[in-house]
py3Dmol code that shows the C-alpha trace and the ligand (Angstrom):
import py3Dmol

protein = """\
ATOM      1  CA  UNK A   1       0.000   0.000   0.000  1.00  0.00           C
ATOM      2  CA  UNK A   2       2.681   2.468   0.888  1.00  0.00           C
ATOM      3  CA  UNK A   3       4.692   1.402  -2.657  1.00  0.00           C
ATOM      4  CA  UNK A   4       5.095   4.265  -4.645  1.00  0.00           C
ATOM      5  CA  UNK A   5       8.120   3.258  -6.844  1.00  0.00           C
ATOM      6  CA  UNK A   6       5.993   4.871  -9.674  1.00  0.00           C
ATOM      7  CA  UNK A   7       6.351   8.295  -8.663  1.00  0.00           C
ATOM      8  CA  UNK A   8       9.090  10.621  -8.870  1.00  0.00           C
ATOM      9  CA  UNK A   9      10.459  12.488  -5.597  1.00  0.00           C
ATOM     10  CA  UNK A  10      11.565  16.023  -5.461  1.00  0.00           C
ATOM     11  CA  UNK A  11      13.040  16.720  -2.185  1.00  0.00           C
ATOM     12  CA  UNK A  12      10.456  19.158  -0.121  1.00  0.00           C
ATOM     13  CA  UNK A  13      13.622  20.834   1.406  1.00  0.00           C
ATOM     14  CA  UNK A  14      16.388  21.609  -1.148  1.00  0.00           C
ATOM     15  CA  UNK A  15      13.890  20.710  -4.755  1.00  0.00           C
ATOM     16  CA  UNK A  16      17.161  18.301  -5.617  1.00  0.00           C
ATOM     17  CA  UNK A  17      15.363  15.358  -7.535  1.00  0.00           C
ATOM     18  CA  UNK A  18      15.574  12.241  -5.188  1.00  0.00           C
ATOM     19  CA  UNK A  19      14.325   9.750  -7.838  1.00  0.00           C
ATOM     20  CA  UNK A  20      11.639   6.652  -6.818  1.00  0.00           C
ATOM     21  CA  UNK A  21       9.502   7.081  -3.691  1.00  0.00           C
ATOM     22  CA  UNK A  22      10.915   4.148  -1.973  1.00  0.00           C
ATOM     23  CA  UNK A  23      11.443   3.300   1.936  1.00  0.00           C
ATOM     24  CA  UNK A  24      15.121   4.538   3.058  1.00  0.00           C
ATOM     25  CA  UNK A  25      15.114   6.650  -0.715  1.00  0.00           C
ATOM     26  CA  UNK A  26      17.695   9.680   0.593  1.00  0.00           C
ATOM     27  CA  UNK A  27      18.328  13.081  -1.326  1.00  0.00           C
ATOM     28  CA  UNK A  28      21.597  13.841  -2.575  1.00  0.00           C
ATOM     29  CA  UNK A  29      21.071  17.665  -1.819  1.00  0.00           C
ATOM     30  CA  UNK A  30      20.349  17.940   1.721  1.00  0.00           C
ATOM     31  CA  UNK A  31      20.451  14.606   3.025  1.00  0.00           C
ATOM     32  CA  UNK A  32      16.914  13.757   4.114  1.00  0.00           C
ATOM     33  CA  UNK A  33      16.081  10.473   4.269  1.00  0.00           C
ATOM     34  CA  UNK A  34      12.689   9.483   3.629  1.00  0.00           C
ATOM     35  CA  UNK A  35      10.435   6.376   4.495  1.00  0.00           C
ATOM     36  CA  UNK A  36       6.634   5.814   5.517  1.00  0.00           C
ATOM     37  CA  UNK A  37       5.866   5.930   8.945  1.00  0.00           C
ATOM     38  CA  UNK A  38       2.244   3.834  10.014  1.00  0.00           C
ATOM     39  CA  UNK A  39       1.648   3.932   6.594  1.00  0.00           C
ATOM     40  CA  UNK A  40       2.045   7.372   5.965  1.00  0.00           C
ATOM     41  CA  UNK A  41       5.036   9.093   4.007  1.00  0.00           C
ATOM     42  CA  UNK A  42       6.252  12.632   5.681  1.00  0.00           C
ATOM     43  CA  UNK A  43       6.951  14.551   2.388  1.00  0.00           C
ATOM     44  CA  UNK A  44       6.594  18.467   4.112  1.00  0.00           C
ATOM     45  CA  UNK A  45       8.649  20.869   4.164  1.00  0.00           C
ATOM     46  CA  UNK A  46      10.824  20.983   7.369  1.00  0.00           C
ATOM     47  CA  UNK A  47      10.178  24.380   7.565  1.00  0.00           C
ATOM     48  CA  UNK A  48       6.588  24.853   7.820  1.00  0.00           C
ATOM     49  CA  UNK A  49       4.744  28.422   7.848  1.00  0.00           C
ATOM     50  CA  UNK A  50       2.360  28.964  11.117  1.00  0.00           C
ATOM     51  CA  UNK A  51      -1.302  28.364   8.894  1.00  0.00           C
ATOM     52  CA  UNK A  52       0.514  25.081   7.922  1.00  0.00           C
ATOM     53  CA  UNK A  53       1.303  23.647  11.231  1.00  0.00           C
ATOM     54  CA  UNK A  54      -2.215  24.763  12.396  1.00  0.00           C
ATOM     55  CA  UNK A  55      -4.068  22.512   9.800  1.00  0.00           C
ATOM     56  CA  UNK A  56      -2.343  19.153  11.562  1.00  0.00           C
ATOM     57  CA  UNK A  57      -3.236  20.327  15.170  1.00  0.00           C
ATOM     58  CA  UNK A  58      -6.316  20.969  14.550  1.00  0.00           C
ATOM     59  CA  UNK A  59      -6.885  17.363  14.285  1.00  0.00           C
ATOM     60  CA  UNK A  60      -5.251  16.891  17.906  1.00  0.00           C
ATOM     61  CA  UNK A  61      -8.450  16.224  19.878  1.00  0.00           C
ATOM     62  CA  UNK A  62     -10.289  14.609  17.263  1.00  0.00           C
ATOM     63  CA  UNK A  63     -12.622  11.789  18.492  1.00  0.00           C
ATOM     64  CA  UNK A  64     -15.117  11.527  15.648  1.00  0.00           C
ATOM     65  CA  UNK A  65     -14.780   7.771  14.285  1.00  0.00           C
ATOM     66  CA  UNK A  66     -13.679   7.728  11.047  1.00  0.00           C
ATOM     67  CA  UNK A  67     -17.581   5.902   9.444  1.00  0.00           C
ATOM     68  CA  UNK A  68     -19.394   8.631  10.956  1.00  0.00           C
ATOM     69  CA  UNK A  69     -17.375  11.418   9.442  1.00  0.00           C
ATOM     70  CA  UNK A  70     -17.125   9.749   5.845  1.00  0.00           C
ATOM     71  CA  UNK A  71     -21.201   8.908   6.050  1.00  0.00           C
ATOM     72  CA  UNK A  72     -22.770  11.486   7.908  1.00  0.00           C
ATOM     73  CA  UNK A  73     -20.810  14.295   6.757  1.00  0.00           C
ATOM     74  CA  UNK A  74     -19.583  13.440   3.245  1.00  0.00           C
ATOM     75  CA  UNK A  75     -22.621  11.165   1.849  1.00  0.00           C
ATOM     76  CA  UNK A  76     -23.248  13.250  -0.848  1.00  0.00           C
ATOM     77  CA  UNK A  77     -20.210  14.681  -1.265  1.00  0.00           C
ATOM     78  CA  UNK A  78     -19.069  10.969  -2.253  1.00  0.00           C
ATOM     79  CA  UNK A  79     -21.814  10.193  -4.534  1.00  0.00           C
ATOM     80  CA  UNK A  80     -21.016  13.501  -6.232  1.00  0.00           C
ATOM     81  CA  UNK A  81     -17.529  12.444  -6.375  1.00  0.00           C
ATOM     82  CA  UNK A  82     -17.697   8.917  -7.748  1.00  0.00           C
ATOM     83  CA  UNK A  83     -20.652  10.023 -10.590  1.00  0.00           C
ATOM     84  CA  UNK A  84     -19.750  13.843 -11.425  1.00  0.00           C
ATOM     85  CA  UNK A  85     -16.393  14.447 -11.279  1.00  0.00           C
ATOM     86  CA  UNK A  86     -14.038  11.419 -11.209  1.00  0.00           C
ATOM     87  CA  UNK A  87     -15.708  10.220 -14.491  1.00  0.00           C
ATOM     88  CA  UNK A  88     -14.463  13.515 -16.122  1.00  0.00           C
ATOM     89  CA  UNK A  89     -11.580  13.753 -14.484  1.00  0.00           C
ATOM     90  CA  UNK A  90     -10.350  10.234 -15.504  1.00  0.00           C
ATOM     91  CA  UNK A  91      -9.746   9.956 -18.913  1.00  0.00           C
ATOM     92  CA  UNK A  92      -8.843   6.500 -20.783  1.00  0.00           C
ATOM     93  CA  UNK A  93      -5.345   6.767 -20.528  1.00  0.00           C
ATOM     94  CA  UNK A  94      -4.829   7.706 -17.064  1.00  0.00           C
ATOM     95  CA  UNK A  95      -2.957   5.619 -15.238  1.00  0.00           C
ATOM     96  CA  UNK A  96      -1.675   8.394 -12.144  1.00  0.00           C
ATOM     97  CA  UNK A  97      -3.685  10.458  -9.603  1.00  0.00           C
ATOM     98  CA  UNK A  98      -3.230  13.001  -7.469  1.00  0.00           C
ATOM     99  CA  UNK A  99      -5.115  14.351  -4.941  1.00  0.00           C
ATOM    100  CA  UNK A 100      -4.089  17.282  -2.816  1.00  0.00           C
ATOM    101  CA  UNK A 101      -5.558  18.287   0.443  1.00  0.00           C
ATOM    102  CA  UNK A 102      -7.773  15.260   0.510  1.00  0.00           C
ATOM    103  CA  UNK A 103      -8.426  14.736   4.102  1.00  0.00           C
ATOM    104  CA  UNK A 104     -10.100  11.464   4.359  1.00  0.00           C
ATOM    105  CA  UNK A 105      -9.301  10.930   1.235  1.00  0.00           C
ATOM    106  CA  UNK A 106     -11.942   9.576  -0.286  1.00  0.00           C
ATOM    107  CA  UNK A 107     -11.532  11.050  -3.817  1.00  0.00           C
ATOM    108  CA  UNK A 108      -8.261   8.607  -4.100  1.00  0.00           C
ATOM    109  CA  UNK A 109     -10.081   5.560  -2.447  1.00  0.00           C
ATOM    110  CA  UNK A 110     -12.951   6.090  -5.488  1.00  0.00           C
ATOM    111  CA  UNK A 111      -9.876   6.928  -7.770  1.00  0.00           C
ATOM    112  CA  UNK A 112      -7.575   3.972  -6.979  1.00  0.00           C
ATOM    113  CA  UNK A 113     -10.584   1.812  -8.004  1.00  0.00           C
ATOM    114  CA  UNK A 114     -10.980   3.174 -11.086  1.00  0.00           C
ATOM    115  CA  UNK A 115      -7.522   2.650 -11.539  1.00  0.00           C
ATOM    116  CA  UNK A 116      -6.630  -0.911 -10.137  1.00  0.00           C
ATOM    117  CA  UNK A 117      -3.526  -0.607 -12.215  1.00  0.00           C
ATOM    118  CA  UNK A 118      -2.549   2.586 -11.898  1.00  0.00           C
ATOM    119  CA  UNK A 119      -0.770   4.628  -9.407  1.00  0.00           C
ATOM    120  CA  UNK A 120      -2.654   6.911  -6.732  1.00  0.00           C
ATOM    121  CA  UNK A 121      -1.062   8.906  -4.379  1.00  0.00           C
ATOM    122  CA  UNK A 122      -2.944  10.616  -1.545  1.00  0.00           C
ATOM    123  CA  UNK A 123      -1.784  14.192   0.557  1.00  0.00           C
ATOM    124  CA  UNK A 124      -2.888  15.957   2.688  1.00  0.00           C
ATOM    125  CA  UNK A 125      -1.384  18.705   4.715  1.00  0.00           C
ATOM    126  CA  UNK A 126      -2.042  16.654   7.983  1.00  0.00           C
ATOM    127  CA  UNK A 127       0.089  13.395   9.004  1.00  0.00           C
ATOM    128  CA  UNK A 128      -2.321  13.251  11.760  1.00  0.00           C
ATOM    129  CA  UNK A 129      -5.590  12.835   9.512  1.00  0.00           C
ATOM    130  CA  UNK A 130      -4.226  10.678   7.550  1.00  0.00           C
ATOM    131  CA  UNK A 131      -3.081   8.383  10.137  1.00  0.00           C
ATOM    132  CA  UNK A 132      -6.044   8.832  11.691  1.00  0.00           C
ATOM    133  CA  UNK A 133      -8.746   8.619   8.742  1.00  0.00           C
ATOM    134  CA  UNK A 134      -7.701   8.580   5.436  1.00  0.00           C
ATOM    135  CA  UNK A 135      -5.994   5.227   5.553  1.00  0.00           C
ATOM    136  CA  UNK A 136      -9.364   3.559   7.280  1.00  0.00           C
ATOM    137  CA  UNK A 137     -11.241   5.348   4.859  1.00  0.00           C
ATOM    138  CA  UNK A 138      -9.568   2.955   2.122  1.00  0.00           C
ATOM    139  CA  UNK A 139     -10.427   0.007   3.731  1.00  0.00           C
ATOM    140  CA  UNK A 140     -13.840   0.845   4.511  1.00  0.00           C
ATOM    141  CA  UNK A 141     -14.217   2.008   0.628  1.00  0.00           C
ATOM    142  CA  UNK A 142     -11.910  -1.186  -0.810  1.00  0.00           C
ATOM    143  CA  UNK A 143      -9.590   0.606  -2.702  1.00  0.00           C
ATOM    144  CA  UNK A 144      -6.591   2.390  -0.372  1.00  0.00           C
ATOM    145  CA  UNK A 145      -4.252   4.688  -2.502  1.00  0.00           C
ATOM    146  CA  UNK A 146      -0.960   3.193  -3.556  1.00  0.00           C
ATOM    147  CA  UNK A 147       0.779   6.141  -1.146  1.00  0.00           C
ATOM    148  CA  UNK A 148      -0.522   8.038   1.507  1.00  0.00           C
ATOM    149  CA  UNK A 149       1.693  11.507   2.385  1.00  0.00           C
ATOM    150  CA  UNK A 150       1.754  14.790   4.143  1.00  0.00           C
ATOM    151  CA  UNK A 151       2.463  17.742   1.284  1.00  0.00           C
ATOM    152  CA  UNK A 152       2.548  21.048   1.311  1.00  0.00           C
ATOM    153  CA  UNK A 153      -0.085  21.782  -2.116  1.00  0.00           C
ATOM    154  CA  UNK A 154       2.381  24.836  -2.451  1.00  0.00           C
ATOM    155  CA  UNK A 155       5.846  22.859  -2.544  1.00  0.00           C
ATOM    156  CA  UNK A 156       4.995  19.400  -3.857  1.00  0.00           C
ATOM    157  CA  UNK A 157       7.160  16.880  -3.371  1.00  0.00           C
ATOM    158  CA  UNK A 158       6.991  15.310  -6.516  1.00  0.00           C
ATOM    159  CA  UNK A 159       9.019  15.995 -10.040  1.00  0.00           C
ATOM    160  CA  UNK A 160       7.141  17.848 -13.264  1.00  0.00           C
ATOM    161  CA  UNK A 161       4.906  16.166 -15.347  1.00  0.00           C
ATOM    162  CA  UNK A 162       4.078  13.528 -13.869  1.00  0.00           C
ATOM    163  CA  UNK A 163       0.271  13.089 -13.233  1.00  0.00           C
ATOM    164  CA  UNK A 164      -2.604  12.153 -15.658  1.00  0.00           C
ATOM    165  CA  UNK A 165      -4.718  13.949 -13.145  1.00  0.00           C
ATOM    166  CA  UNK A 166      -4.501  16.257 -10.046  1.00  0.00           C
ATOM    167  CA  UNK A 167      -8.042  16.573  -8.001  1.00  0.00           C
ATOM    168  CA  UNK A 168      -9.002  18.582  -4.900  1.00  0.00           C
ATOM    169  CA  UNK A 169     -11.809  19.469  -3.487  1.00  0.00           C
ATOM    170  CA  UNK A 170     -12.745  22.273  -1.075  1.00  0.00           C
ATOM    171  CA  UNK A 171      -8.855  23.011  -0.673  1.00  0.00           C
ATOM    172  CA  UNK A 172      -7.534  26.192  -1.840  1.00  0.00           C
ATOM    173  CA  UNK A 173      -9.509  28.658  -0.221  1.00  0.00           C
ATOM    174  CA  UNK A 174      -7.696  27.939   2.883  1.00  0.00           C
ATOM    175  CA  UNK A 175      -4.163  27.877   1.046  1.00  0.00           C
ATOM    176  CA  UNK A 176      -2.174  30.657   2.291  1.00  0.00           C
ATOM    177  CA  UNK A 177      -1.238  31.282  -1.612  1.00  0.00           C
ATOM    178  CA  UNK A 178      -3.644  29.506  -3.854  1.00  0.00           C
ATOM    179  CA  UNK A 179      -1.892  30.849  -6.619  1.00  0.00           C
ATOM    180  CA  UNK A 180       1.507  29.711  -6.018  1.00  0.00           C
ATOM    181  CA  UNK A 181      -0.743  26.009  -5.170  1.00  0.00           C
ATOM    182  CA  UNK A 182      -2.645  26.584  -8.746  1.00  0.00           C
ATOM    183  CA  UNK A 183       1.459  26.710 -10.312  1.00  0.00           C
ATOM    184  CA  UNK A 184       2.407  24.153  -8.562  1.00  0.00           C
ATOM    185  CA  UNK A 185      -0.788  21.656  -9.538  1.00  0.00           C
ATOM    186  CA  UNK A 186       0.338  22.735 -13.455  1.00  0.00           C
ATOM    187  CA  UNK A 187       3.510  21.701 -13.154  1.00  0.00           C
ATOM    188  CA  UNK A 188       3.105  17.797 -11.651  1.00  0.00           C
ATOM    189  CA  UNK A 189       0.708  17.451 -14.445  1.00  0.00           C
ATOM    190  CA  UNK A 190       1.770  15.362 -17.736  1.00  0.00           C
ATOM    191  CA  UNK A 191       1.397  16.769 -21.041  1.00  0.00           C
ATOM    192  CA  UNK A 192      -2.030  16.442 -21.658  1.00  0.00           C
ATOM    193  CA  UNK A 193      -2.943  15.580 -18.051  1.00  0.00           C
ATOM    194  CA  UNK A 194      -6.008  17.034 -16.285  1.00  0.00           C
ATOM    195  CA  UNK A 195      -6.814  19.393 -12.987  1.00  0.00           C
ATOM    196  CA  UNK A 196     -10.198  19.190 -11.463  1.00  0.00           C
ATOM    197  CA  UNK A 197     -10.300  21.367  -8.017  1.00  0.00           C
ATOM    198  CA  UNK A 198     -14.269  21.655  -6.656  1.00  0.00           C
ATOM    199  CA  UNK A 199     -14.081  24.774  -4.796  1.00  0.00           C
ATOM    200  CA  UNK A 200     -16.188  27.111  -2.786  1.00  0.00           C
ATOM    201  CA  UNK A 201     -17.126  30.879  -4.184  1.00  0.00           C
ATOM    202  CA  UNK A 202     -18.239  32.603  -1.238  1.00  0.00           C
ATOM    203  CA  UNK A 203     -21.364  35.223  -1.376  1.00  0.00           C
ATOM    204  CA  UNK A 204     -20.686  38.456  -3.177  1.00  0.00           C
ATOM    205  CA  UNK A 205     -23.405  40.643  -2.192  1.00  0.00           C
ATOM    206  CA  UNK A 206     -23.305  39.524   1.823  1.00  0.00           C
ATOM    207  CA  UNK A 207     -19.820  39.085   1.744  1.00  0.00           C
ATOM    208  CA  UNK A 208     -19.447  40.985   4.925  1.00  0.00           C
ATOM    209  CA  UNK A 209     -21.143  38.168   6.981  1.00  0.00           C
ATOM    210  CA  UNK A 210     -18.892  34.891   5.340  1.00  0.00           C
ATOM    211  CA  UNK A 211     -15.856  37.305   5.733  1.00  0.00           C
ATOM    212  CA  UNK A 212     -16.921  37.553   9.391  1.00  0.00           C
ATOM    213  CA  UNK A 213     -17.605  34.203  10.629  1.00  0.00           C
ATOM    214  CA  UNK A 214     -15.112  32.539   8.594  1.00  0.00           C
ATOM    215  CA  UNK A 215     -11.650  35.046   9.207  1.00  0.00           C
ATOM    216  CA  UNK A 216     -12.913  34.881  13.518  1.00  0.00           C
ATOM    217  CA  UNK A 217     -12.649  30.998  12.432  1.00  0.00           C
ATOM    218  CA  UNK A 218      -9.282  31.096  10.615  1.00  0.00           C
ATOM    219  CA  UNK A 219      -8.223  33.275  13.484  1.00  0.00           C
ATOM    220  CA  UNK A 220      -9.523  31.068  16.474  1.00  0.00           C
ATOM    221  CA  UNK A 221      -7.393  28.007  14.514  1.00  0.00           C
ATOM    222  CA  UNK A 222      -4.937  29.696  12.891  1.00  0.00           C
ATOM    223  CA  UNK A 223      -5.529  28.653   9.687  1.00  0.00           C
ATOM    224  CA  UNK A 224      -5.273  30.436   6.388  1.00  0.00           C
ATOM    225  CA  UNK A 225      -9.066  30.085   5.293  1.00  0.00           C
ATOM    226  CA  UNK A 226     -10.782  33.097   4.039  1.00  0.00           C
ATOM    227  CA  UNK A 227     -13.938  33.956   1.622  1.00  0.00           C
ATOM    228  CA  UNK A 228     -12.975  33.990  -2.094  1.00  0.00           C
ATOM    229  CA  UNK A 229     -15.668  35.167  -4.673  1.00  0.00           C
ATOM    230  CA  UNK A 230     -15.927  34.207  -8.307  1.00  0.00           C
ATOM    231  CA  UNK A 231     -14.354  36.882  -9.657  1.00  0.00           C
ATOM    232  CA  UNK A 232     -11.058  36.459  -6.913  1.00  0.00           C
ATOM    233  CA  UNK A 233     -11.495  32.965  -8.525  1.00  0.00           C
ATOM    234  CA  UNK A 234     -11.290  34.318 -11.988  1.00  0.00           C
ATOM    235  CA  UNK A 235      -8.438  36.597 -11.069  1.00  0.00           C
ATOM    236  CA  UNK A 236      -6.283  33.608  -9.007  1.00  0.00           C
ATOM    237  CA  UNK A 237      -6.352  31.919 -12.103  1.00  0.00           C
ATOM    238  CA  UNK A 238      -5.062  34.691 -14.534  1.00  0.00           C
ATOM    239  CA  UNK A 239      -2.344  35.115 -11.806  1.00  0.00           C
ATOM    240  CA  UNK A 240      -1.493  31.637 -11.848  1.00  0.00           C
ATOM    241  CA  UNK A 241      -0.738  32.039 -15.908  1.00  0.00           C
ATOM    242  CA  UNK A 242      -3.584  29.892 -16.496  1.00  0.00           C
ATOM    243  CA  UNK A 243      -5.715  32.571 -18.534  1.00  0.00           C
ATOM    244  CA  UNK A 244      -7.163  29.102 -20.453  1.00  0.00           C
ATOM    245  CA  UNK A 245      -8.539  27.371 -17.302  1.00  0.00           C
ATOM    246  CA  UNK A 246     -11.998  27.060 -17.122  1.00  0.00           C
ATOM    247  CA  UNK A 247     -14.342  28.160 -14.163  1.00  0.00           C
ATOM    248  CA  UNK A 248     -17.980  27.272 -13.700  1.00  0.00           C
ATOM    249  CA  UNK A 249     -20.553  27.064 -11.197  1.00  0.00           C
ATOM    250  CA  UNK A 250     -21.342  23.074 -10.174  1.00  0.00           C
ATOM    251  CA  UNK A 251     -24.930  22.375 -10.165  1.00  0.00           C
ATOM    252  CA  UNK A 252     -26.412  21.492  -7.214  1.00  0.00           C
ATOM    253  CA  UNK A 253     -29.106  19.507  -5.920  1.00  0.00           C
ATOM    254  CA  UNK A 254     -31.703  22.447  -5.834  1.00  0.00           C
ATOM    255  CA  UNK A 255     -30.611  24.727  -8.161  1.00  0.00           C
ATOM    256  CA  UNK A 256     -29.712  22.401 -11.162  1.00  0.00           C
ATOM    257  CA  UNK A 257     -28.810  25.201 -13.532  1.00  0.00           C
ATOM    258  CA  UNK A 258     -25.555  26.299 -13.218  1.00  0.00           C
ATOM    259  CA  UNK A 259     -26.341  29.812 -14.745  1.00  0.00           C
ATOM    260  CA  UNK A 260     -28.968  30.754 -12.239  1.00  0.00           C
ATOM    261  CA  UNK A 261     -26.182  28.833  -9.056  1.00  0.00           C
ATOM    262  CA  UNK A 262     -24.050  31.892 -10.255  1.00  0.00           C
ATOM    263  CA  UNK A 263     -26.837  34.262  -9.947  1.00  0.00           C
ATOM    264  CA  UNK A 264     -27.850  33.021  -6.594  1.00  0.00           C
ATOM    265  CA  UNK A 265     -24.062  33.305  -5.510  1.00  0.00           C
ATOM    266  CA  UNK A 266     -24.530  36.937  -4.485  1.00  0.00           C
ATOM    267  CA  UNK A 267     -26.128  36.060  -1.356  1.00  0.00           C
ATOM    268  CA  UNK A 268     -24.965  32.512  -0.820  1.00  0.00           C
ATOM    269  CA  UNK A 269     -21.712  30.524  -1.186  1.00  0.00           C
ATOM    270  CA  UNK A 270     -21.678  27.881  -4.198  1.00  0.00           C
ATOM    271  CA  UNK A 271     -19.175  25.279  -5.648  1.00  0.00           C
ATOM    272  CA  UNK A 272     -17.158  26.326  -8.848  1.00  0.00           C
ATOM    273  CA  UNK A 273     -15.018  23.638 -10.918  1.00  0.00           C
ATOM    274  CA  UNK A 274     -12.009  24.736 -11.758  1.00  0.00           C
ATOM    275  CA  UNK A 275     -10.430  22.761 -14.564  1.00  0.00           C
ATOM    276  CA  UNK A 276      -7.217  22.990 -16.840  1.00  0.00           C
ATOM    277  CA  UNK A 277      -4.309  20.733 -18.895  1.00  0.00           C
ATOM    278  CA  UNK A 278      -0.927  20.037 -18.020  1.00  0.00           C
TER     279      UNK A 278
END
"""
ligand_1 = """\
1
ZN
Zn 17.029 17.698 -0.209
"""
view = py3Dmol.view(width=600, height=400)
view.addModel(protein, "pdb")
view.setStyle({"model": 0}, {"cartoon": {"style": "trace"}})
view.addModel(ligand_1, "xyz")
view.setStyle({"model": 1}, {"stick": {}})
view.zoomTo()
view.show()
């Protein structure tokens, strides 16, 4: 499960490439050794801004089993998953996957069984969640990723080109530089190879309120979240050089039409796709 001999290593520390993600694998550059730990790889940066470190202790006094999170709180959000967005995301020839900032990880466990030959590697900024959840949340699903490993979305550990497709899912908006994230996400991703980030838009018109609640949250935690609108959205992605990607509103289970989702978006959040080629 934690063989990852298909995927290419850059070191999180110096960017030296270390070659095969394999137990005991070492960089040349800096000397870091590197090898699962409870079936988990460590690929962060040592160095780690403050936001960073905040996202794996939140997870400190977490107590809520790992079924009741993945059923109770993610039920659709997996059905979505499996029928929306992995079937576009997929194409024939894929045979590697990505996903950054998965959490439980579900998106790789649906993934990986899509792709029982492939290779599927599964991050998340949080050792501790993944320890925790993600790797039960392959069992319980049948289909664990091929690795499981801490990553920084905005240094990843991995060399160019290298992924058929990249996925997250409710991720960047609590980046503490989405764009630098978005240029990263380009660059592990083949010629020809395929992003797919569902993300939030907050509210335009009652902005003030989400800006509220949600930067006393990010403060309370320490985290980097904060309310970005469709038109931040639209201007992350010009930053990021990718003037081609495309943005849309995701239907939803009420509002079906993704023209009048955008419309509704000035007084409620929504869900955008974000999608572009390597
Ligand atoms: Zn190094």
């Amino acid at each position: 499960m934690t063989s990852g001999g298909a995927v290419s290593l850059r070191c999180p520390d110096c960017a030296k490439a270390v070659g095969a993600l394999e137990d005991g694998v070492q960089c040349r550059g800096c000397g870091r050794r590197f090898a699962p730990a409870e079936g988990v790889w460590d690929l962060l940066p040592a160095v780690l801004g403050a936001p960073t470190r905040s996202e794996d202790r939140l997870h400190e006094q977490d107590a809520v089993p790992t079924w009741r999170r993945l059923f109770y709180h993610k039920r659709d959000w997996i059905e979505w998953c499996d029928a929306r967005w992995l079937p576009e995301l997929i194409g024939p020839g894929a045979r590697t996957f990505l996903e950054v900032g998965g959490g439980l990880c579900y998106a790789s466990a649906l993934a990986k069984a899509r792709l029982p030959r492939g290779t599927v590697v599964a991050t998340d900024v949080s050792p501790r969640y993944l320890r925790r959840h993600a790797l039960a949340v392959g069992r319980i699903l049948g289909a664990p990723a091929d690795v499981y490993a801490a990553a920084d979305v905005e240094r990843l550990p991995f060399e160019d080109g290298q992924f058929d497709a990249v996925y997250s899912q409710v991720v960047l908006y609590r980046v503490p530089d989405p764009v630098r994230a978005l240029r990263e996400i380009r660059r592990v991703l083949a010629p020809g190879g395929r992003y797919l980030g569902i993300e939030r838009a907050s509210p335009w018109a009652l902005l003030f309120r989400e800006d509220r609640t949600m930067r006393a949250r990010a403060a309370a935690r320490g985290i980097a979240e904060r309310p970005l609108r469709y038109w931040e959205w639209e201007r992350l992605l010009r930053a990021a050089g990718l003037a081609a990607a495309a943005l849309r509103p995701v239907p939803g289970r009420r509002v079906r039409s993704a023209l009048l989702r955008r419309a509704g978006n000035a007084v409620r959040q929504i869900h955008v796709a974000i999608s572009f080629h390597g």
